[in-house]
Residue, then its C-alpha position, 0 to 999 in steps of 0.5 A: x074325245x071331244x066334250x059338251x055339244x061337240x062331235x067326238x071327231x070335231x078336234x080331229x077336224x079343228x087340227x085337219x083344217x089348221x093344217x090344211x091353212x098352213x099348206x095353202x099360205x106356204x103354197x102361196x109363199x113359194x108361187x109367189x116367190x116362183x113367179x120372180x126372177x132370180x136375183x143374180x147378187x145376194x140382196x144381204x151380202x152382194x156376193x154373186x149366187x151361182x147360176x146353179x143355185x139361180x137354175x134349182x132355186x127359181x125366184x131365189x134371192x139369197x146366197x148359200x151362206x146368208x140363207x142358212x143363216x135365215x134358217x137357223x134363225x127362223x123359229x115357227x109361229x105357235x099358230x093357234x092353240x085350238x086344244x087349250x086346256x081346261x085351266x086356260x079356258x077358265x082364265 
């Protein structure tokens, strides 16, 4: 339920456009990675990556190994908090 002057479906709106903007920078990302060729050498560990995973993977640029390790060390941005509570608003 949104309050003052806003319309009751104008939170829903706020979350439906930050999701939406985060769809379209990941669509960018992936296009641009897309668009390049696959690496035959792992730019981390210079270990040779399959041509299977070069043929799933197009544009990729990293073995097995050293992504998974990207990707457990990768956290999410918090993005922006568009629903802060009241007591963030008064400070």
């Amino acid at each position: 339920m949104a309050g003052g002057w806003a319309r009751d479906d104008a939170v829903n709106e706020q979350i439906e456009v930050s999701t939406q903007e985060a769809i379209e920078r990941m669509r960018l990302r992936n296009a641009q990675r897309v668009a390049q060729e696959s690496a035959r050498i792992c730019e981390e560990c210079d270990e040779p990556i399959p041509e299977a995973r070069r043929q799933a993977i197009p544009g990729v640029r990293l073995c097995v190994d050293c992504q998974s390790g990207r990707n457990r060390a990768w956290r999410p941005s918090a993005g922006i908090n568009r629903r802060g509570s009241k007591d963030s608003q008064l400070k």
